[in-house]
ZAMIKE-620504 format. One record per residue (C-alpha): residue number from 0; residue in three letters; x negated, y, z. Coordinates in steps of 0.05 Angstrom, whole numbers. Layout:
N
{num NUM	residuo ala	east X	north Y	up Z}
...
END
This chain:
366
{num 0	residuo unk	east 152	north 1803	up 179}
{num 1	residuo unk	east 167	north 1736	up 200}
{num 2	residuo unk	east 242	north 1716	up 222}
{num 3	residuo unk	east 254	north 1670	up 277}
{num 4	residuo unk	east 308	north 1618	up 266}
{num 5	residuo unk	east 356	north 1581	up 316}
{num 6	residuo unk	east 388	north 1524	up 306}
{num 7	residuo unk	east 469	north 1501	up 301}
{num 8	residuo unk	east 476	north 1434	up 295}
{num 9	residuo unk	east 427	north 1403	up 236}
{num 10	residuo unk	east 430	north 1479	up 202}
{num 11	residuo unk	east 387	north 1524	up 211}
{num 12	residuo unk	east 403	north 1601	up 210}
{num 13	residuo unk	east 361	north 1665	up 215}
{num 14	residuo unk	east 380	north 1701	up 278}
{num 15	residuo unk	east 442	north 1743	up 256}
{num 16	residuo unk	east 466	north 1685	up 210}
{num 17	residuo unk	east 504	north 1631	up 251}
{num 18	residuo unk	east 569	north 1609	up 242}
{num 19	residuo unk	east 616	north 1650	up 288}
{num 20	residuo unk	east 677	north 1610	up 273}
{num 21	residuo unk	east 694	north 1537	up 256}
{num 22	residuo unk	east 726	north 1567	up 181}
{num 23	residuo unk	east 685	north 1603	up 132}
{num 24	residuo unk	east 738	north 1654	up 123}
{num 25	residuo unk	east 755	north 1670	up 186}
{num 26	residuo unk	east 687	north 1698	up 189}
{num 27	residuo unk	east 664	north 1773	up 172}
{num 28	residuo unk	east 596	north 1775	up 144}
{num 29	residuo unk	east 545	north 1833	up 160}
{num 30	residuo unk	east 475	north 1844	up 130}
{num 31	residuo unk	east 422	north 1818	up 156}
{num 32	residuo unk	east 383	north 1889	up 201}
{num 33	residuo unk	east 317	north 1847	up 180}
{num 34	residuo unk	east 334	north 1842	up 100}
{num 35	residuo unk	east 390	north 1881	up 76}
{num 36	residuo unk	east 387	north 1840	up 18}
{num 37	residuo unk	east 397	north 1780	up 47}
{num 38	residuo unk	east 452	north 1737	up 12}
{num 39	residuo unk	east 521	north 1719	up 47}
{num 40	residuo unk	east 518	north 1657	up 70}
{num 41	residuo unk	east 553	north 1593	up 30}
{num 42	residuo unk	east 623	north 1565	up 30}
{num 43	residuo unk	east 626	north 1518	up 88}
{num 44	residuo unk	east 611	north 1449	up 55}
{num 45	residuo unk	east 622	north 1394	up 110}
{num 46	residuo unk	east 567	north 1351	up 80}
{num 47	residuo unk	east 497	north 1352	up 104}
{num 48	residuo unk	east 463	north 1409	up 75}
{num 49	residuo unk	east 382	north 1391	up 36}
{num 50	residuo unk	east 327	north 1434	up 78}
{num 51	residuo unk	east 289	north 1471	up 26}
{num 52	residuo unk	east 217	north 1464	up 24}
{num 53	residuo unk	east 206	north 1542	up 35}
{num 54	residuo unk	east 244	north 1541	up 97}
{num 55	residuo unk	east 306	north 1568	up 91}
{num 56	residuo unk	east 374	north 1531	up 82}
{num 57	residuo unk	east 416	north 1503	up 25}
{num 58	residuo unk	east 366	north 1521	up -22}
{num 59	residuo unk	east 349	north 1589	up -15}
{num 60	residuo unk	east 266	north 1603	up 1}
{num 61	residuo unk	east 232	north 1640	up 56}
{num 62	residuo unk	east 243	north 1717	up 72}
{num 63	residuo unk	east 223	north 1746	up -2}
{num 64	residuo unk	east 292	north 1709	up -12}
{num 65	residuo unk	east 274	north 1668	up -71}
{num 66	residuo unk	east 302	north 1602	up -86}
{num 67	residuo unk	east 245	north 1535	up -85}
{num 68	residuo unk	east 255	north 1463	up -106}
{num 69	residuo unk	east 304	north 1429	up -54}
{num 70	residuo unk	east 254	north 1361	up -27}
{num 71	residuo unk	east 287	north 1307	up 23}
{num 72	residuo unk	east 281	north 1333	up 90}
{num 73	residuo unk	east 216	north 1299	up 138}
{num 74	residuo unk	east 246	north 1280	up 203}
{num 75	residuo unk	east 240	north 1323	up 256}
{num 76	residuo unk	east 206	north 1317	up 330}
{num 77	residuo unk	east 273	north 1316	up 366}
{num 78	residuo unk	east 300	north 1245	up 313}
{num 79	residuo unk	east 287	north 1183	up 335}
{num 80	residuo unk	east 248	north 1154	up 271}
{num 81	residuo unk	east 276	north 1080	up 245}
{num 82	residuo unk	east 199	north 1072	up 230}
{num 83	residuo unk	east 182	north 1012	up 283}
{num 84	residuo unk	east 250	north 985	up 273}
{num 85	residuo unk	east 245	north 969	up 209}
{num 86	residuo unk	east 168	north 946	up 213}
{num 87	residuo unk	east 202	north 885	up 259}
{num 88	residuo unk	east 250	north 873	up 206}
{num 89	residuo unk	east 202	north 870	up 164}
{num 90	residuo unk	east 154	north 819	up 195}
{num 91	residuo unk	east 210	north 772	up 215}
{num 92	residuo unk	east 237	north 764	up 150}
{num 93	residuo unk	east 155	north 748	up 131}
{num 94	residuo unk	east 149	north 697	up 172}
{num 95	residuo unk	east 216	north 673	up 152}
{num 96	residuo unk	east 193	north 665	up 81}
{num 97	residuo unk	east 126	north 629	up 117}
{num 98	residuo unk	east 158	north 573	up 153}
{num 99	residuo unk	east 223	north 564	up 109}
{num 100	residuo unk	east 182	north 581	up 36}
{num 101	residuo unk	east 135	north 540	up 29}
{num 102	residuo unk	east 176	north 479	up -6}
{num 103	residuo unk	east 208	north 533	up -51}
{num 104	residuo unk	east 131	north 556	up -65}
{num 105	residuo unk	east 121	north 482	up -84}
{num 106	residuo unk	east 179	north 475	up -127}
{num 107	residuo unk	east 157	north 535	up -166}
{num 108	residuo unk	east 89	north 498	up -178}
{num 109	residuo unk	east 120	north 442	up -190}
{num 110	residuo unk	east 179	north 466	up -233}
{num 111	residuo unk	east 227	north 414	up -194}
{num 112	residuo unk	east 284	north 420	up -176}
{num 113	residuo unk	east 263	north 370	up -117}
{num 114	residuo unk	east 204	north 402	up -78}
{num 115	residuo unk	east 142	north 361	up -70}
{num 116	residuo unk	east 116	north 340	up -7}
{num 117	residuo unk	east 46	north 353	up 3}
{num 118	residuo unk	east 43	north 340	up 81}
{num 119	residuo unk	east -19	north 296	up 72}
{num 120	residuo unk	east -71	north 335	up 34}
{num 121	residuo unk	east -73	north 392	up 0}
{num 122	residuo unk	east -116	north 355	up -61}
{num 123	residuo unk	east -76	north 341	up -121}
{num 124	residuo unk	east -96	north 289	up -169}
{num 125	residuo unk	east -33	north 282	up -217}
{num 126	residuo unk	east -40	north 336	up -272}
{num 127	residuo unk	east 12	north 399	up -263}
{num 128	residuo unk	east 46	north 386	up -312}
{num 129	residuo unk	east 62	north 316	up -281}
{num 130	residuo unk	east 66	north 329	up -207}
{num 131	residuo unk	east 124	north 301	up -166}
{num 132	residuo unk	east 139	north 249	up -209}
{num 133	residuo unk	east 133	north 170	up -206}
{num 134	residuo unk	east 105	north 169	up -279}
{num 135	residuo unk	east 50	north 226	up -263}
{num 136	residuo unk	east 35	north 190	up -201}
{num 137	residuo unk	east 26	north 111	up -228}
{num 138	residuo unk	east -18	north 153	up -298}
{num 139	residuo unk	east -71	north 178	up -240}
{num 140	residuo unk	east -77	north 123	up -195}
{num 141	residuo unk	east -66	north 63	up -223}
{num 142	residuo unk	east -133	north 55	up -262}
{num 143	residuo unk	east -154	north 64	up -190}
{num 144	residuo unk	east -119	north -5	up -167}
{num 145	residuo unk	east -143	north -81	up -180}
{num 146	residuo unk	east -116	north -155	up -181}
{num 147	residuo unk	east -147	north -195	up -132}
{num 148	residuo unk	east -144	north -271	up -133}
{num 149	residuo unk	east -189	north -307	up -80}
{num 150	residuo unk	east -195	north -392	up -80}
{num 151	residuo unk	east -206	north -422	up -12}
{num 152	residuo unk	east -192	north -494	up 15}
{num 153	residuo unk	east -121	north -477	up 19}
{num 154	residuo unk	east -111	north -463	up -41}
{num 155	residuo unk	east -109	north -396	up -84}
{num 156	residuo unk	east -79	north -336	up -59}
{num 157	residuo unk	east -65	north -266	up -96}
{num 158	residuo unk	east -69	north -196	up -71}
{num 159	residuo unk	east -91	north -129	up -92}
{num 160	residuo unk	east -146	north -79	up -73}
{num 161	residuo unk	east -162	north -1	up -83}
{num 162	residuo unk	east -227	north 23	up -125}
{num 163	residuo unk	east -262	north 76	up -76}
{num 164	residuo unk	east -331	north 72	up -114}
{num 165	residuo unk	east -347	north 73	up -190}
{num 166	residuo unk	east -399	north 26	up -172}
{num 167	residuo unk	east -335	north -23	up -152}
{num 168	residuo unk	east -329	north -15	up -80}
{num 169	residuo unk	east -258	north -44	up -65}
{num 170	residuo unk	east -217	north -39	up 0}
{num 171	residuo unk	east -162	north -99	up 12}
{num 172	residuo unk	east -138	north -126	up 75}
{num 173	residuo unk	east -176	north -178	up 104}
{num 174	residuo unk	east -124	north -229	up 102}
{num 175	residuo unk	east -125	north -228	up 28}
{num 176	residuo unk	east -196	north -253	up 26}
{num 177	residuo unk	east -214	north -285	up 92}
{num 178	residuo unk	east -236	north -353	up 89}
{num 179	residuo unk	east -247	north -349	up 10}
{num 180	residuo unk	east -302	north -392	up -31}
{num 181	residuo unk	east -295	north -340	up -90}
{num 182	residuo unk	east -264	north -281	up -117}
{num 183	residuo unk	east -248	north -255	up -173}
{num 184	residuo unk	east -223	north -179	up -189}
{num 185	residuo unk	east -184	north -157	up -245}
{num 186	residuo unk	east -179	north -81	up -267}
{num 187	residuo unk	east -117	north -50	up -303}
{num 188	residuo unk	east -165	north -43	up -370}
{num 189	residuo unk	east -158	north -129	up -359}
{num 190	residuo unk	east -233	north -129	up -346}
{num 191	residuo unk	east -253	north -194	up -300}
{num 192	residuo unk	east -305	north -180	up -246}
{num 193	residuo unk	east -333	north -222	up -187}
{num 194	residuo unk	east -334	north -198	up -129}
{num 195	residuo unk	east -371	north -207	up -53}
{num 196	residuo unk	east -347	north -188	up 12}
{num 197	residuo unk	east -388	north -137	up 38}
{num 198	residuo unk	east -360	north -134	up 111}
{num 199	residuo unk	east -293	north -147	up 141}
{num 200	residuo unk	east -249	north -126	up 204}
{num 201	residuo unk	east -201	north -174	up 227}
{num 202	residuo unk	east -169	north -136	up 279}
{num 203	residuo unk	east -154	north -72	up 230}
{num 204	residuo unk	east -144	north -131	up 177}
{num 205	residuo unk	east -179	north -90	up 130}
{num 206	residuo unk	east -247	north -115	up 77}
{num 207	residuo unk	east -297	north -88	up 32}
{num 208	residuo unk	east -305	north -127	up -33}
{num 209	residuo unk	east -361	north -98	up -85}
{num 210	residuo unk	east -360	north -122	up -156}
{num 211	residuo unk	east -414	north -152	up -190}
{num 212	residuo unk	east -443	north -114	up -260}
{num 213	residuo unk	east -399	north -55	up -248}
{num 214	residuo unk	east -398	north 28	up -266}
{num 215	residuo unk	east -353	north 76	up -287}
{num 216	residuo unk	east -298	north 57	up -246}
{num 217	residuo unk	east -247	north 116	up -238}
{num 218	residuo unk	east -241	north 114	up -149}
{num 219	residuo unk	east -189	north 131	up -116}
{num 220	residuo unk	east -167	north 198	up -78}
{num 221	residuo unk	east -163	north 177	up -5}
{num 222	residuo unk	east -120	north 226	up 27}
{num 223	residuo unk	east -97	north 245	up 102}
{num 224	residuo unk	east -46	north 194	up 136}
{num 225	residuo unk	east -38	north 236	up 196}
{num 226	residuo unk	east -5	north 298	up 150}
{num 227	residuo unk	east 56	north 250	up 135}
{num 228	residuo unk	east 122	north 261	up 158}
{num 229	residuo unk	east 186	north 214	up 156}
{num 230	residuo unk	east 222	north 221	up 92}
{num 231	residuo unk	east 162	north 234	up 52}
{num 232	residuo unk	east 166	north 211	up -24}
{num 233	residuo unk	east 109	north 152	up -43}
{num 234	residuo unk	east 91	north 95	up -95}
{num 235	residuo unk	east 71	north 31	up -80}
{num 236	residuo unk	east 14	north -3	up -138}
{num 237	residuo unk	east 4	north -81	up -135}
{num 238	residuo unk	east 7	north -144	up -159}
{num 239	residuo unk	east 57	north -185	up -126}
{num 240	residuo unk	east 65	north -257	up -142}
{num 241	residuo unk	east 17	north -241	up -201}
{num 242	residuo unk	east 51	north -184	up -237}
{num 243	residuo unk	east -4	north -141	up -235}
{num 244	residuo unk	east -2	north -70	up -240}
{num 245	residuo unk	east 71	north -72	up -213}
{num 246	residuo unk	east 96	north -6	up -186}
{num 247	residuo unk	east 149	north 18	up -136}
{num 248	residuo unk	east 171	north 74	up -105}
{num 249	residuo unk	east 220	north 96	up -37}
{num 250	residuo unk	east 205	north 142	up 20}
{num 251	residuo unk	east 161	north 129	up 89}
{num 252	residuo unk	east 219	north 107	up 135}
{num 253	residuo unk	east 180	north 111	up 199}
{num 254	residuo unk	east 111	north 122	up 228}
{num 255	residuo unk	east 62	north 87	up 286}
{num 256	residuo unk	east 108	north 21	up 279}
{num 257	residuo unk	east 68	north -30	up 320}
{num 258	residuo unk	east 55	north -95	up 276}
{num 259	residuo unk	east 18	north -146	up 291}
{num 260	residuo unk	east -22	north -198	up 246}
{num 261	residuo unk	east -62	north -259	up 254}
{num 262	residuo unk	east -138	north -251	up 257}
{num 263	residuo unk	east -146	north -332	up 250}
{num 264	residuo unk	east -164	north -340	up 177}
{num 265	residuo unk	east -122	north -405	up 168}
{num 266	residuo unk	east -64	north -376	up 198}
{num 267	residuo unk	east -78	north -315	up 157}
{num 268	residuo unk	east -73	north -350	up 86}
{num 269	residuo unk	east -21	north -405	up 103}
{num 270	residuo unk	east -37	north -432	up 25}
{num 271	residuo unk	east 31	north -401	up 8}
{num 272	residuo unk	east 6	north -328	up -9}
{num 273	residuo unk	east 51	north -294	up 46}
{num 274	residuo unk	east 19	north -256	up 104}
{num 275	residuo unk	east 55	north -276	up 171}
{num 276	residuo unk	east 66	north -218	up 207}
{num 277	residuo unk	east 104	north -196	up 279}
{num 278	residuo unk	east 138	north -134	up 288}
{num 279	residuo unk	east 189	north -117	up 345}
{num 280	residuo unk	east 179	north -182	up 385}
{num 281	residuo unk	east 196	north -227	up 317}
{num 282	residuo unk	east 156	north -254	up 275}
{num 283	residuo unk	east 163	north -260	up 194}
{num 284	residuo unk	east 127	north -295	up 136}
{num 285	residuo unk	east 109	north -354	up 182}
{num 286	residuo unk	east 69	north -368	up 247}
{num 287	residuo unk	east 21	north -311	up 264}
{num 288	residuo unk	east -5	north -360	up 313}
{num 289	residuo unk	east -40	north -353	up 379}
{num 290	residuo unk	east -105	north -305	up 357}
{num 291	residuo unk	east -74	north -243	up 333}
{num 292	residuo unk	east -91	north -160	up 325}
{num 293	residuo unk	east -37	north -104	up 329}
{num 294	residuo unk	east -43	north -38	up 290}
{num 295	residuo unk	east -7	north 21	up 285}
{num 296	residuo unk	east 27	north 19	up 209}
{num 297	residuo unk	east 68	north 72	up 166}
{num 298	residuo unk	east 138	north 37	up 153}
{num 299	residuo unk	east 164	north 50	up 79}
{num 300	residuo unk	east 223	north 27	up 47}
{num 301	residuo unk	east 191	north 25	up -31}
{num 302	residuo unk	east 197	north -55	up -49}
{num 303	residuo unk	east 130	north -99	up -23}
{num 304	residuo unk	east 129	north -170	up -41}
{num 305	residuo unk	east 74	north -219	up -28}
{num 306	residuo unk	east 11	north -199	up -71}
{num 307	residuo unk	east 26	north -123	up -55}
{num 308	residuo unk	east -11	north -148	up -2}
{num 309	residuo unk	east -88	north -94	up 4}
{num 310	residuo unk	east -52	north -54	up -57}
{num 311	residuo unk	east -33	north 24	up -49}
{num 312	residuo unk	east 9	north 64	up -23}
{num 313	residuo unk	east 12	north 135	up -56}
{num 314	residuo unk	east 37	north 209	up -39}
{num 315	residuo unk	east 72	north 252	up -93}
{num 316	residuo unk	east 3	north 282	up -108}
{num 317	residuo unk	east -29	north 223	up -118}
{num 318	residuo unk	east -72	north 215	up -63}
{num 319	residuo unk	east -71	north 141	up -23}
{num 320	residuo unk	east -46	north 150	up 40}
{num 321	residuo unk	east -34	north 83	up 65}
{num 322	residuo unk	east -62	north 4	up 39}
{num 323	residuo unk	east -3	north -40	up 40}
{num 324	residuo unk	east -4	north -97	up 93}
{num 325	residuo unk	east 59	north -136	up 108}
{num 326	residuo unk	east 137	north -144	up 85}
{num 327	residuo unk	east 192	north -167	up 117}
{num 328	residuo unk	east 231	north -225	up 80}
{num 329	residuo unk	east 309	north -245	up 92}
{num 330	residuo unk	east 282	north -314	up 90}
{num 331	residuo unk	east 217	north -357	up 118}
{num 332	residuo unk	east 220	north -396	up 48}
{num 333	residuo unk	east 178	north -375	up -1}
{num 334	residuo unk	east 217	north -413	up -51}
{num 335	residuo unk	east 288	north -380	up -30}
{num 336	residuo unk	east 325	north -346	up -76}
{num 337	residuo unk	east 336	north -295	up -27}
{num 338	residuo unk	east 264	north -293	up -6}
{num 339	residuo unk	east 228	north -225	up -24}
{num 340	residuo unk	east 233	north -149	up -2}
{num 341	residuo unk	east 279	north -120	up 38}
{num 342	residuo unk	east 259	north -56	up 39}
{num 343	residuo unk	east 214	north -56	up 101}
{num 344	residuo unk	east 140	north -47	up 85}
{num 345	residuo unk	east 85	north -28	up 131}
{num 346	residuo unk	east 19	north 3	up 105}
{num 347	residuo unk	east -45	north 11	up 143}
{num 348	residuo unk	east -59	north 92	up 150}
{num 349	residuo unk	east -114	north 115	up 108}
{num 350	residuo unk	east -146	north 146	up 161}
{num 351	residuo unk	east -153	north 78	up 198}
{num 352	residuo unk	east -186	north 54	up 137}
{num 353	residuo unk	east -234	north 113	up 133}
{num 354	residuo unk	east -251	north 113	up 203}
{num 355	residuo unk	east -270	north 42	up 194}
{num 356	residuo unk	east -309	north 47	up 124}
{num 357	residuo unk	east -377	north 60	up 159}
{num 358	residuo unk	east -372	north -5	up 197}
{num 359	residuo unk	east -345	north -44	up 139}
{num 360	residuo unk	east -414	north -18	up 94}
{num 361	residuo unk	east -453	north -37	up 154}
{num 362	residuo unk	east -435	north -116	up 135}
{num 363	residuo unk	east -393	north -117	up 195}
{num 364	residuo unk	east -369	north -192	up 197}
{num 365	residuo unk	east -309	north -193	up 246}
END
């Protein structure tokens, strides 16, 4: 025979079994007329009671009034299940760990204490066990950049350049090179190489150089300028005033700075190795004169002196990002004691310079 149940609160009692009074003993008990046998119900214990998985309550089982395992009770129809709240919760603290994780993901990688920016490309050339640090950086790139020292009628002028070919293509700015009779390339093995322009653009002041009698050239890993963001962590690799393979390092200070260079080639070299430059209505470095080009340039504060000039600029990760350009000096004499860097650098965007390598190939003269 099957008993019906009713319920009291979050108990459940066969008919004939409810509590009659708010105290146990206050309470006469009677057999139940269904099962005589039926046991006395239990002390009053104020704390929820487990459901038993037969059916019955506080651990006895169905009618045949043995006892079964007691199993957490499965919410009923009439609760209001915490199921979709929780799923919420859940998802908001995922996407949480999506947009605020991802520099601690990096750090674990990394196994910084700093985490490494890797806003400009995903590629990573400096070995793991390296990554995020000036010394990793400088081991994976710098076989990558070149001295370069170009003779014209105003004399002899030094700069720098970035290998993106074994073969010995080489991108510079076109300032470095314009107006020059020959030039000759230096690697960081000290191997001497000349080298012919292939194409130029005066108004991105960027050039293509390719050396003569060369292979095996390690290239570099041009990366994605328009992934940076302000604060960023970089390395400059040049040559300035001769010291080749020089290396520097600071932080992009701004982005889309407007700068603005001469595309005349004599104003260009000036026969005193400085680029004249104007930025923010002033010029620097000299007279930029009356035919000039203005680009959009990343601003950085790591050190740029004259012969950083077509040299690299570098993410954490190793990847160019930017070819130097221009520096601002406290002083228009080269010879000052307080002439030098400031610590405001511009860099042409690498993605400038890649939009523009098809043209340069072509043997683009302009």
């Amino acid at each position: 025979m099957t008993e019906s149940f009713r319920r009291s609160g979050e108990y459940e009692y066969p008919q004939g079994h409810g509590p009659q009074s708010a105290y146990p003993e206050q309470q006469q008990h009677t057999s139940s007329p269904v099962n005589p046998e039926w046991p006395p119900p239990p002390a009053y214990e104020p704390a929820q009671p487990a459901v038993a998985a037969g059916g019955g309550h506080d651990g006895y089982g169905g009618g045949d009034g043995t006892a079964v395992p007691v199993v957490p009770a499965q919410p009923g129809p009439n609760r209001r299940t915490k199921g979709p709240l929780a799923l919420l919760a859940a998802v908001a603290i995922v996407a949480a760990a999506i947009g605020g994780g991802t520099a601690y993901g990096i750090q674990e990688l990394t196994g910084k204490d700093t985490a490494v920016s890797s806003s400009s490309t995903s590629t990573n050339v400096v070995p793991s066990s390296a990554r995020g640090t000036v010394a990793g950086v400088v081991a994976a790139v710098n076989p990558s950049i070149v001295e370069i020292n170009a003779t014209s009628n105003a004399g002899e002028s030094t700069g720098s350049g970035v290998i993106i070919t074994s073969d010995g293509q080489i991108v510079t700015n076109n300032h470095v090179i314009s107006g020059a009779s020959s030039i000759k390339v230096t690697t960081s093995d000290g191997k001497s190489y000349t080298a012919q322009v292939v194409g130029t653009d005066s108004k991105k002041d960027l050039a293509l150089l390719k050396l003569q009698g060369a292979s095996g050239l390690k290239a570099a890993t041009l990366g994605n300028s328009d992934g940076l963001q302000v604060g960023d962590q970089v390395v400059a690799i040049g040559s300035p005033e001769g010291l080749s393979d020089t290396v520097t390092s600071g932080i992009i200070s701004a982005l889309n700075r407007d700068v603005t260079v001469p595309t005349d080639e004599n104003q260009q070299q000036g026969g005193s190795g400085r680029w004249p430059f104007a930025f923010g209505g002033r010029q620097f470095n000299g007279d930029t004169g009356s035919s000039t080009t203005t680009y959009k340039a990343i601003q950085t504060d790591a050190s740029l002196n004259p012969g950083n000039s077509g040299g690299a600029l570098i993410d954490m990760n190793g990847n160019v990002i930017g070819i130097n350009s221009a520096m601002y000096s406290a002083s228009s004499d080269s010879t000052s004691s307080s002439a030098g860097s400031v610590g405001l650098g511009f860099a042409i965007p690498i993605n400038t310079v890649k939009s523009d390598l098809a043209t340069l190939r072509s043997g683009s003269q302009s």
